[in-house]
KEZANU-438145 format. One record per residue (C-alpha): residue number from 1; residue in three letters; x, y, z. Coordinates in nm, 2 decimals, decimal comma. Each point is the difference from the previous one (the first is absolute). Example, Ala and Ser with C-alpha at 12.3 -4.5 7.8 and 13.67 -1.06 7.14 Angstrom:
2
[pt 1; "ala"; [1,23; -0,45; 0,78]]
[pt 2; "ser"; [0,14; 0,34; -0,07]]
END
This chain:
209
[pt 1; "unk"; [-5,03; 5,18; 0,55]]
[pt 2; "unk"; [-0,21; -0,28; -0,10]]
[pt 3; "unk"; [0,03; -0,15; -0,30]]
[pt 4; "unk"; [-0,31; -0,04; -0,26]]
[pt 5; "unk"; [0,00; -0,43; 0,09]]
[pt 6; "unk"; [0,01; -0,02; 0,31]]
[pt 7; "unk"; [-0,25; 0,33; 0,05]]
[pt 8; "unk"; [-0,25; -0,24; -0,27]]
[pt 9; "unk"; [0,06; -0,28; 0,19]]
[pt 10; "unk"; [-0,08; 0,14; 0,33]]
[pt 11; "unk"; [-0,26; 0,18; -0,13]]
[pt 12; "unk"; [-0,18; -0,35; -0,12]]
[pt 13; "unk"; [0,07; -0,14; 0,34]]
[pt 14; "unk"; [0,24; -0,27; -0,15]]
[pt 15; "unk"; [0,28; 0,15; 0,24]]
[pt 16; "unk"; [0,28; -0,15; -0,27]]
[pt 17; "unk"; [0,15; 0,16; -0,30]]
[pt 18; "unk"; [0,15; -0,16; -0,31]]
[pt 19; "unk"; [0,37; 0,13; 0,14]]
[pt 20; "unk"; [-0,06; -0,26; 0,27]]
[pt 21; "unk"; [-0,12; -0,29; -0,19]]
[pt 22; "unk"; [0,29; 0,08; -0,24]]
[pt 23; "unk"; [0,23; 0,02; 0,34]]
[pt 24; "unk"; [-0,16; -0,31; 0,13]]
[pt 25; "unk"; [0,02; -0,21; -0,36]]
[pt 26; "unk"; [0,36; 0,06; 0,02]]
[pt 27; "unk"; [0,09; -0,12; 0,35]]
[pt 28; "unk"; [-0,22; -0,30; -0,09]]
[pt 29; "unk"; [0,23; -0,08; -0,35]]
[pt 30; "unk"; [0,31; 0,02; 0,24]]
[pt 31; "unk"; [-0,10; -0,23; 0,22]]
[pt 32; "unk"; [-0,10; -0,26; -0,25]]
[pt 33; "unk"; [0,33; 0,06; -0,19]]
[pt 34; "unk"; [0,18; -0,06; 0,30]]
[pt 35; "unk"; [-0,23; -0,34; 0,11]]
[pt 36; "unk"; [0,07; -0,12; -0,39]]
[pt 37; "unk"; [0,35; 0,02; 0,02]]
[pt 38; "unk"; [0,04; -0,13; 0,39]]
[pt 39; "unk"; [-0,23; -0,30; -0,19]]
[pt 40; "unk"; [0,24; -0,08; -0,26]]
[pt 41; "unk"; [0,33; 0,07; 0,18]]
[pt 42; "unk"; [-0,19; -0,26; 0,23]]
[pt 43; "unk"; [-0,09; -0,23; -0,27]]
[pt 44; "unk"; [0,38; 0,04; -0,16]]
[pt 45; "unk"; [0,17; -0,14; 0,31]]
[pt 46; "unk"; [-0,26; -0,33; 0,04]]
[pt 47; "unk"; [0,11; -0,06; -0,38]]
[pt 48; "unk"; [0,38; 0,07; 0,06]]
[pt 49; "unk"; [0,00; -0,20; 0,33]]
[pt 50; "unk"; [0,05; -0,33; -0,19]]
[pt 51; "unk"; [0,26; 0,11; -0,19]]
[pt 52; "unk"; [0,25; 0,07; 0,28]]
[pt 53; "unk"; [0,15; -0,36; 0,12]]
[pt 54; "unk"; [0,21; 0,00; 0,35]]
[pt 55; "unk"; [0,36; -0,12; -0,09]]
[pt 56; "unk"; [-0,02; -0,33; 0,14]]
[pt 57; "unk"; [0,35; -0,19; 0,06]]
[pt 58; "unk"; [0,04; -0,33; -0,19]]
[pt 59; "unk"; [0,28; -0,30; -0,04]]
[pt 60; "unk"; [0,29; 0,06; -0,20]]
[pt 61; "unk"; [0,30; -0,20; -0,03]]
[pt 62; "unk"; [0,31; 0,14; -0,08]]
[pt 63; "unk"; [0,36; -0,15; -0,07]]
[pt 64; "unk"; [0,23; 0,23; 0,15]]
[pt 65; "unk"; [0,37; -0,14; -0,01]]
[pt 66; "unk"; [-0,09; -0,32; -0,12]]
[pt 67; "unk"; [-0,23; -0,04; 0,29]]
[pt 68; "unk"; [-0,41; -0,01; -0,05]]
[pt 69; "unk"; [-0,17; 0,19; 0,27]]
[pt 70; "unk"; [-0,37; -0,03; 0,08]]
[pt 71; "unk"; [-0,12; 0,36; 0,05]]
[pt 72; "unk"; [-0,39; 0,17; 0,03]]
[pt 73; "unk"; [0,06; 0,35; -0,08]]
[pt 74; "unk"; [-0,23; 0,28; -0,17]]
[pt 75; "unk"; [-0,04; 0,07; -0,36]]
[pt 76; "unk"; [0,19; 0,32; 0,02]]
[pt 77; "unk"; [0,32; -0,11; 0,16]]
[pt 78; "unk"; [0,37; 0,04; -0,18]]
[pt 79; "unk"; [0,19; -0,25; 0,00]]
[pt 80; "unk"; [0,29; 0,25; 0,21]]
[pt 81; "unk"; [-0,25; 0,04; 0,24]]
[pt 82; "unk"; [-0,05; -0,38; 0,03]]
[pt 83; "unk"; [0,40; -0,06; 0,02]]
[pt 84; "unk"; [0,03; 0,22; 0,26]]
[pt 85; "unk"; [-0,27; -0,02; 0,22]]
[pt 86; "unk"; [-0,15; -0,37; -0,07]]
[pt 87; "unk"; [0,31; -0,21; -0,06]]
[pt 88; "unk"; [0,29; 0,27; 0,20]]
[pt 89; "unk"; [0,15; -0,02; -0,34]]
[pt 90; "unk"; [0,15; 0,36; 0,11]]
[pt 91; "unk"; [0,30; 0,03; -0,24]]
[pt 92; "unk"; [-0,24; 0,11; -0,27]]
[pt 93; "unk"; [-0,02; 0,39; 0,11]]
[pt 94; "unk"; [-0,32; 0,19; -0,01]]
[pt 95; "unk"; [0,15; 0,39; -0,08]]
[pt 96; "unk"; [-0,19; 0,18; -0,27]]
[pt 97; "unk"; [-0,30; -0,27; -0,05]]
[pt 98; "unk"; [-0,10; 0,18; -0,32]]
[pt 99; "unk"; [0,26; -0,20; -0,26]]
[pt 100; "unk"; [0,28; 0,28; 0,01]]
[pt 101; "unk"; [0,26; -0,11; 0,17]]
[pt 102; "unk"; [0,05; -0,41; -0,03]]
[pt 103; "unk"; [0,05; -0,07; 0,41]]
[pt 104; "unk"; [-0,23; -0,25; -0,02]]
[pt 105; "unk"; [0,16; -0,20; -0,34]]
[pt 106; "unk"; [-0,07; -0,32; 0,06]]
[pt 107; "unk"; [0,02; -0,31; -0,32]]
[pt 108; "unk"; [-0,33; -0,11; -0,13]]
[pt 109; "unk"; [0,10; -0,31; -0,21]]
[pt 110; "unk"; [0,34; 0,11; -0,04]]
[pt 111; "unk"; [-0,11; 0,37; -0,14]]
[pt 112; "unk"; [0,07; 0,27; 0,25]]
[pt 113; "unk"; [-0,35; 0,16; 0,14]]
[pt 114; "unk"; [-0,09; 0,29; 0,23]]
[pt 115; "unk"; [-0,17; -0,20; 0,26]]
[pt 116; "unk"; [-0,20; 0,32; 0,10]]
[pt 117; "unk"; [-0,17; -0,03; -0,33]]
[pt 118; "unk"; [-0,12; -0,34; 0,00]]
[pt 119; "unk"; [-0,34; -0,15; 0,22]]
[pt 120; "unk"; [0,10; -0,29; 0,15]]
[pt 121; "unk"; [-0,30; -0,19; -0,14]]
[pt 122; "unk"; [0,13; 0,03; -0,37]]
[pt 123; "unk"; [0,33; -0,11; 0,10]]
[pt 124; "unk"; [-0,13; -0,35; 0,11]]
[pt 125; "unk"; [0,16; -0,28; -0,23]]
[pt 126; "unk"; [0,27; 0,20; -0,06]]
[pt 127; "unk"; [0,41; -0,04; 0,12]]
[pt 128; "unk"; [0,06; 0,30; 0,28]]
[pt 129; "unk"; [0,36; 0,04; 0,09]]
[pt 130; "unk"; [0,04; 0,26; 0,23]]
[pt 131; "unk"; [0,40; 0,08; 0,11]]
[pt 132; "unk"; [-0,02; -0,22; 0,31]]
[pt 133; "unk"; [0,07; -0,27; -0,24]]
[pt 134; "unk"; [0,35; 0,14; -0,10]]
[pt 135; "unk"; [0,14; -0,16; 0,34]]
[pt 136; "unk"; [0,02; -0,33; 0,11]]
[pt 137; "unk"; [0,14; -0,06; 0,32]]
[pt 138; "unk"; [0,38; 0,14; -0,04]]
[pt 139; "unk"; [-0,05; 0,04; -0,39]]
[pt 140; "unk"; [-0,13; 0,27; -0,16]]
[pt 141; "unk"; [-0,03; 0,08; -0,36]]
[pt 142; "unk"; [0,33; 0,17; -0,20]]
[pt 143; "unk"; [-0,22; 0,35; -0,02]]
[pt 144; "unk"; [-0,05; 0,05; 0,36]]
[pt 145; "unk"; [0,46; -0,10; 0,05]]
[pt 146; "unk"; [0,03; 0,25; -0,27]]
[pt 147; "unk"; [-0,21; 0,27; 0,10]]
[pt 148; "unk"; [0,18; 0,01; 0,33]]
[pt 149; "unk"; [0,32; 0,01; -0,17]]
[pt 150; "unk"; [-0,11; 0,31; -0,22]]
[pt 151; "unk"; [-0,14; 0,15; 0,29]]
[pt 152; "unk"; [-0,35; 0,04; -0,18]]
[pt 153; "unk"; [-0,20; 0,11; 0,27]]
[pt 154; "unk"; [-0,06; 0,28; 0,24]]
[pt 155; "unk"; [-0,32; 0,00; 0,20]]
[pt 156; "unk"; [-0,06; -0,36; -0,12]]
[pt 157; "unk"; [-0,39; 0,07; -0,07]]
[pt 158; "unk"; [0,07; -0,02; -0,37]]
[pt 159; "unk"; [0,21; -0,32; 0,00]]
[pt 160; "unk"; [-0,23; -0,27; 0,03]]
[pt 161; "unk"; [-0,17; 0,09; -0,30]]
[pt 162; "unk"; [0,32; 0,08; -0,21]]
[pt 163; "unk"; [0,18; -0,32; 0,10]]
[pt 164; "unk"; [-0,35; -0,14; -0,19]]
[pt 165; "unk"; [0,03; 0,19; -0,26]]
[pt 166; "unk"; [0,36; -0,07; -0,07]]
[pt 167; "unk"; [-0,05; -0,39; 0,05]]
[pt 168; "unk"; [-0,28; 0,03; -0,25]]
[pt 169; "unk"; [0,13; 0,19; -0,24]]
[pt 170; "unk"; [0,35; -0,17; 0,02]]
[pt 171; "unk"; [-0,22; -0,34; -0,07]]
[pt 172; "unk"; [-0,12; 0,16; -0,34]]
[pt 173; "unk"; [0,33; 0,17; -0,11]]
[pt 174; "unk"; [0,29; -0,20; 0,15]]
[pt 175; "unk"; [0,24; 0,21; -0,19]]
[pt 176; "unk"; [-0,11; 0,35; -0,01]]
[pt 177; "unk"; [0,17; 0,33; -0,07]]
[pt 178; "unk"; [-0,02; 0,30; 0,23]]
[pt 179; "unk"; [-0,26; 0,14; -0,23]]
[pt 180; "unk"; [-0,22; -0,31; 0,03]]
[pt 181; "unk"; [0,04; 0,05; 0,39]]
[pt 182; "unk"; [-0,13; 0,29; 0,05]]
[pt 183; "unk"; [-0,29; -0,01; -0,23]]
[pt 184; "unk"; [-0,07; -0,36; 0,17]]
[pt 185; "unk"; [0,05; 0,22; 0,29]]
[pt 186; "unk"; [-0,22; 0,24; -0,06]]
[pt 187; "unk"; [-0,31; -0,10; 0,20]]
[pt 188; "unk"; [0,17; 0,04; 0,36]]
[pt 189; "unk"; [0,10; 0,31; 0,18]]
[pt 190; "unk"; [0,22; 0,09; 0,23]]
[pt 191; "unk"; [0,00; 0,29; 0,19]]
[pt 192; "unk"; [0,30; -0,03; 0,20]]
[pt 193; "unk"; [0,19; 0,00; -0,37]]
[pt 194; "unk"; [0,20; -0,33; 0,00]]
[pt 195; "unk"; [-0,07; -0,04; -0,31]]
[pt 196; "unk"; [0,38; 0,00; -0,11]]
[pt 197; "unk"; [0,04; -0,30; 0,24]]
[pt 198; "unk"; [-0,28; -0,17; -0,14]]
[pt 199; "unk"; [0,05; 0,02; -0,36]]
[pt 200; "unk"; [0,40; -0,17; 0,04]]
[pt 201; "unk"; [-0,13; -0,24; 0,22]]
[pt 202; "unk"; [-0,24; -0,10; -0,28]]
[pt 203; "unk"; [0,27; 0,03; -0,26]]
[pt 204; "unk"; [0,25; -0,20; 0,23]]
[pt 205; "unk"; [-0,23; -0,30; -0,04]]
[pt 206; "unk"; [-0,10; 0,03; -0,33]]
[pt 207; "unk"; [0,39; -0,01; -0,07]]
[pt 208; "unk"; [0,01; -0,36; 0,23]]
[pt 209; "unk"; [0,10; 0,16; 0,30]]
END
């Protein structure tokens, strides 16, 4: 059945009703809609375009075990990253590398650091130790002697960073008590569980052993 517009319409000889100019409006209001918005995404890229800057490697130098190393690294580089890969500095251990475990414990001016949260750009100026420094030649340093004596390691992935964390902590607190040792402690984990070895080798040298 015809309706009464489109008989009227046909009837006048226009051959178009209002339903199709109403149909026809609306299509039309889409596509603009769509063309304004493909516009302004458009126009939202060119403006955010000079906002995003490639990270562009730049000189740093660091002193790593007294030494100064000339380095062109990225902004966003760690400074465990930069041990291990840059300078073969492999001793500080990359295990977690989101500042839970302390494998990578390295000294920053004589303070005991995660090295995975550190950019190796902000440590420039600064004193790095790593635990490659504990040995020289023969010698090594009275932590490492006594945690082979105490038998404070399993796997071994945790010791680097807890011999650093002893040394350090034994440079602030000389004398500590057991309680002082494990909260000094606290920061490294060991998931092997040597803990027990670990904590008397840390009260064996706070004693003078």
């Amino acid at each position: 059945m015809s309706t009464p517009d489109r008989d009227q319409n046909t009837a006048n000889g226009t051959g178009f009703s209002r339903r199709d100019f109403i149909r026809g409006s609306g299509a039309a209001m889409a596509a603009t809609a769509i063309a304004t918005s493909t516009v302004e995404a458009r126009a939202d890229d060119k403006a955010a375009k000079p906002n995003v800057k490639p990270a562009e490697a730049t000189e740093v130098t660091l002193t790593v075990n007294g030494k100064e190393h000339k380095l062109k690294l990225e902004p966003r580089v760690t400074l465990l990253d930069t041990l291990r890969t840059d300078l073969s500095l492999t001793g500080c251990k990359d295990v977690c590398d989101t500042a839970n475990c302390g494998a990578c414990t390295v000294h920053i001016d004589g303070k005991a650091v995660y090295a995975c949260t550190r950019l190796a750009h902000d440590c420039e100026g600064k004193k790095i130790t790593t635990v490659e420094s504990l040995k020289d030649g023969d010698k090594v340093d009275p932590v490492v002697s006594c945690f082979v004596k105490h038998d404070a390691s399993q796997c071994g992935f945790c010791t680097p960073g807890f011999v650093m964390a002893v040394r350090a902590f034994l440079n602030s607190k000389p004398k500590a008590s057991l309680d002082e040792v494990r909260k000094g402690l606290g920061g490294n984990i060991c998931r092997c569980g040597t803990y027990h070895g670990i904590t008397e080798c840390a009260l064996e040298m706070a004693k003078g052993g």
